[in-house]
C-alpha positions in Angstrom: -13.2 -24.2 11.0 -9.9 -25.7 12.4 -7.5 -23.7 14.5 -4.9 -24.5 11.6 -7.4 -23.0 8.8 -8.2 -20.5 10.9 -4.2 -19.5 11.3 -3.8 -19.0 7.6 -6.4 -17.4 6.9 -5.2 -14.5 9.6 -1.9 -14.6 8.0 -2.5 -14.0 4.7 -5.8 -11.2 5.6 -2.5 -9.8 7.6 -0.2 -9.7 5.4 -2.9 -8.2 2.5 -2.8 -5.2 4.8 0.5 -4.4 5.2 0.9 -4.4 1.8 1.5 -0.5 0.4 -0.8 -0.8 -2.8 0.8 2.7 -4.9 -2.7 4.4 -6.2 -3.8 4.3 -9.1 -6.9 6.0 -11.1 -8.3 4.0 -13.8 -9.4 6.1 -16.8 -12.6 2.7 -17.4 -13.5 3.7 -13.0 -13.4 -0.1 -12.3 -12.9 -0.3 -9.0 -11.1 -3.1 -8.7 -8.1 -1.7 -11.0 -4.8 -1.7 -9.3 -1.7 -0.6 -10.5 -0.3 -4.0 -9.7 -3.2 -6.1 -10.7 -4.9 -4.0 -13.4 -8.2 -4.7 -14.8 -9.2 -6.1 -18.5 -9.2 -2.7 -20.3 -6.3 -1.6 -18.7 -4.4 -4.8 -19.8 -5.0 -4.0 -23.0 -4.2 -0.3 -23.3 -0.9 -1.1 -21.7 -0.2 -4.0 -24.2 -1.2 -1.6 -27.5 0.6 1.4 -25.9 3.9 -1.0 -26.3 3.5 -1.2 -29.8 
């Protein structure tokens, strides 16, 4: 790996974990549900629930 690849690689796994992810508890348990990037079910609840 390049020193350059290498560089934005450690940026971006930087700034991933400075990032204040607000909790969230999916009612499906998937564990990768956030309350910014939400997973499949979710999606869908929240687009019925604005109907």
């Amino acid at each position: 790996m390049d020193i350059e690849r290498w560089e934005t690689v450690w940026k971006n796994e930087k700034r991933r974990l400075s990032v204040n992810v607000e909790e969230y508890d999916c009612p499906y348990d998937n564990l990768s549900c956030f309350a910014d990037d939400l997973c499949v079910q979710c999606k869908m609840d929240k687009v019925q629930n604005q109907y």
